[in-house]
N, C-alpha and C positions, 0 to 999 in steps of 0.2 A: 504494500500500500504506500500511497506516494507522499509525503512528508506533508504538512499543512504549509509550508513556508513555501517550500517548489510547487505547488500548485500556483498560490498567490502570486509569485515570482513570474510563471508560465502567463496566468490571466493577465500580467498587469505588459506581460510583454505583447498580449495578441493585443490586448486593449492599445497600448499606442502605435502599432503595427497600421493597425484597422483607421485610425485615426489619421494618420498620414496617407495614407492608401496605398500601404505599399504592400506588395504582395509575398505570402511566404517565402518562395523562386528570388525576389528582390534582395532580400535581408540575409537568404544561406548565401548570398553570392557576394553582398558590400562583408559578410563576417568571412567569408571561405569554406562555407562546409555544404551540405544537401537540404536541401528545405525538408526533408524527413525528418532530420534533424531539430529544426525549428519548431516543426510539429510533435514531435515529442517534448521539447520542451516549453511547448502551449500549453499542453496537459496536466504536464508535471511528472510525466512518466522519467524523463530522464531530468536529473539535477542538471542545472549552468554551473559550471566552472565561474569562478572568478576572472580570470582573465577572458574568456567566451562573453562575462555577462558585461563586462567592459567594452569589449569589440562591439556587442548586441547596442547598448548604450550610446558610444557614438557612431552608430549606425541610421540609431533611431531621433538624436539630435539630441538625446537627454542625459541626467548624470545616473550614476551608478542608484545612487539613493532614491531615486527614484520609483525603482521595482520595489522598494520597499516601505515607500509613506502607505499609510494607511493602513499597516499592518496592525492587529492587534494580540493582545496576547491573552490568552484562555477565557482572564477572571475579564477584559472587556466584553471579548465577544458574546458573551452571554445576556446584556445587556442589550436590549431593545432600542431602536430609534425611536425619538422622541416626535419626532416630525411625520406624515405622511409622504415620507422617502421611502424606497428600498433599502436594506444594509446595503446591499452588493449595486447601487447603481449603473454601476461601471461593466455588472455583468451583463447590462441587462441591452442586447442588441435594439431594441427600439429608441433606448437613449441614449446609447450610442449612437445612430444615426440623427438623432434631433443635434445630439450634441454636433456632428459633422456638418449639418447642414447649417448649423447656430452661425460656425466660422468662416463657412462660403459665405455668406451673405454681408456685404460692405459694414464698414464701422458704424454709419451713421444711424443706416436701417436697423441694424442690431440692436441699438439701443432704444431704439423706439420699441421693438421685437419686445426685449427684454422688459419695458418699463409695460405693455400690451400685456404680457402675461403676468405680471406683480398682480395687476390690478385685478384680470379676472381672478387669481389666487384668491385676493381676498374678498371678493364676489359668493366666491364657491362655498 
């Protein structure tokens, strides 16, 4: 069974992958190895190396620490959001795509976008 850290480590690497749009094929090839590769360590089936999770990092424009904010450790996890959020936001492909499509969309529109949806929030 695959460690709870290399899962997280695996998601937070497909998450910024997906976010950039860069394709598995893209990333085994700026780090040197086979997107099989990659994909096992999407999953969490194989651990990142330290240095791999380095190459992975400036591959993907971000720092090493990165694969790792958000982590929490046992006694948090058990705790419930407070908010009508998901815990796993970030897992959740629908917002991922809201979120991608959030940063197509020009600075200016965005903010409109953003202040658009405050309001209904607190509508709802």
């Amino acid at each position: 069974m695959a460690h709870k850290v290399d899962v997280y480590v695996g998601q937070r690497i497909r998450q910024r992958r997906w976010l950039t749009g860069m394709t598995q094929q893209r990333l085994a090839e700026l780090v040197g190895i086979k997107f099989q590769q990659i994909q096992k360590y999407e999953t969490g089936a194989n651990r990142v190396s330290a240095s791999r999770l380095w190459d992975i990092a400036d591959a993907l424009g971000v720092t090493v620490a990165f694969f790792f904010e958000g982590l929490k450790s046992e006694e948090e996890n058990t705790t419930e959001s407070t908010e009508n959020v998901p815990v796993d936001v970030m897992g959740d492909k629908e917002a991922m795509d809201l979120i991608r499509s959030y940063y197509s969309i020009p600075e200016d529109q965005r903010r409109r976008l953003f202040e658009l949806a405050r309001v209904l929030s607190d509508v709802a």
